[in-house]
N, C-alpha and C positions, 0 to 999 in steps of 0.2 A: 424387807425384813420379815422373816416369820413371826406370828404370834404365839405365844402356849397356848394361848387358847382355840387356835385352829387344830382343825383333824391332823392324825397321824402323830404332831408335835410331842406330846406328853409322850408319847412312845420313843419316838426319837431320841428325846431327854435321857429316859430311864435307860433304854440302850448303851446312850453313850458314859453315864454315870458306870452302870453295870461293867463295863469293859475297863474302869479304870482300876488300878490297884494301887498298892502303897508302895512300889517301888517305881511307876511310871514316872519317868524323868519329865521337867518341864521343859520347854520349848525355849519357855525367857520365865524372866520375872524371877520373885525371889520364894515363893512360897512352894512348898512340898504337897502333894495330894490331901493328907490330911488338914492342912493348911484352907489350904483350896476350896475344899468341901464344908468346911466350917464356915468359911468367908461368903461363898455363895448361899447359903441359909438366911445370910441378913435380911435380903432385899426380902427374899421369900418369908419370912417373919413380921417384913414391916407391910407388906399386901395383902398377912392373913390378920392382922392386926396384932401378933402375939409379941410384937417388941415396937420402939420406934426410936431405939439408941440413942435418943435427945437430938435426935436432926432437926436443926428449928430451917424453918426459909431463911434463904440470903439472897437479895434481888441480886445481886452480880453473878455468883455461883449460877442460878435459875436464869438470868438470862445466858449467858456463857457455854451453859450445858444442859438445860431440859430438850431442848430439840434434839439434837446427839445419841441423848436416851433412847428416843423410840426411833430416830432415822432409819435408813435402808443401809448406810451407811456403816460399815463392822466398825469398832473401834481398834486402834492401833495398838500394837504390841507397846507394854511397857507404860502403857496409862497411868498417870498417878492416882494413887486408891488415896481417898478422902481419912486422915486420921483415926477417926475411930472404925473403920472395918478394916484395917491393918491386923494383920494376925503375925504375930511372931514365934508365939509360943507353938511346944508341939504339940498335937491334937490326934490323940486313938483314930484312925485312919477306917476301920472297921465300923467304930461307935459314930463317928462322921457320914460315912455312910450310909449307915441306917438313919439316921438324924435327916438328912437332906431326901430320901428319897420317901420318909416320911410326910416332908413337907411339900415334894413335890405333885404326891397322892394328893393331899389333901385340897390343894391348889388345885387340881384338874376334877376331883369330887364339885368344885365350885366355880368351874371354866362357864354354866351357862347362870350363873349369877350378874346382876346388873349392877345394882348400885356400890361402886367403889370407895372406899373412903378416900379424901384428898393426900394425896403423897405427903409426910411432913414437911418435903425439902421443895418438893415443885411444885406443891396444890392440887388444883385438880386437875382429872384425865381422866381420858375416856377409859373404855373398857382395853378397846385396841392400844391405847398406849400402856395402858400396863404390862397387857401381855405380851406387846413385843421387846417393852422394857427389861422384864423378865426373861423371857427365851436370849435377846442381847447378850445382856448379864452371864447366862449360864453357857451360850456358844463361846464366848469371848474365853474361859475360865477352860471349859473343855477341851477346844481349840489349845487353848496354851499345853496341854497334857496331849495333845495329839490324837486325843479320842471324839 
């Protein structure tokens, strides 16, 4: 599994964000682009430390699913999204956009930073598991949009 924080990736990212628009049909799942775009900010929120949506540890969740996270292994169409980053509502698809590629600057502005805060939900990890946790996250989302 790639990292964001490997060469090229951050490029990759913004490429395949760039290529999406607000009428790209999803593949599966239930969320619309703007949707999408606002849902994948979270993780990237809770990495730059600017949110951490009350995700407390849960040793079954963590044991269950922190390996998953950063595997080599893609995750499967139709995953269940954990309650609170469920988005239902609709979301400026534009304003979304610029929102996520915001944070995806800022996150590769700080790719050769070390010390990472511990995950709320898994603890701690290394540098490479966040960043492949993060790229996961954003291929799995994009992938669903077909870009």
């Amino acid at each position: 599994m790639k990292s964001f924080f490997e060469d090229g990736v951050y490029e990759e990212i913004s490429t395949r964000i760039n290529n999406l628009n607000k009428d790209t049909k999803a593949q599966w799942g239930k969320m619309n682009p703007g949707q999408m775009l606002h849902h994948c900010q979270m993780p990237l929120n809770i990495i730059l430390e600017k949110e951490d949506y009350g995700v407390k540890p849960n040793w079954l969740i963590n044991l269950l699913f922190k390996k998953s996270m950063y595997s080599d292994k893609p995750w499967r169409k139709n995953m269940p999204t954990a309650p609170g980053f469920k988005i239902t509502e609709d979301k400026n698809f534009e304003a979304e956009k610029t929102k996520i590629i915001s944070l995806i600057n800022e996150l590769n502005a700080q790719r050769e930073r070390k010390d990472w805060q511990p995950h709320p939900a898994f603890g701690k990890l290394t540098k490479d598991q966040w960043g492949k946790m993060q790229y996961k996250h954003l291929d799995h989302h994009l992938r669903q949009f077909g870009v």
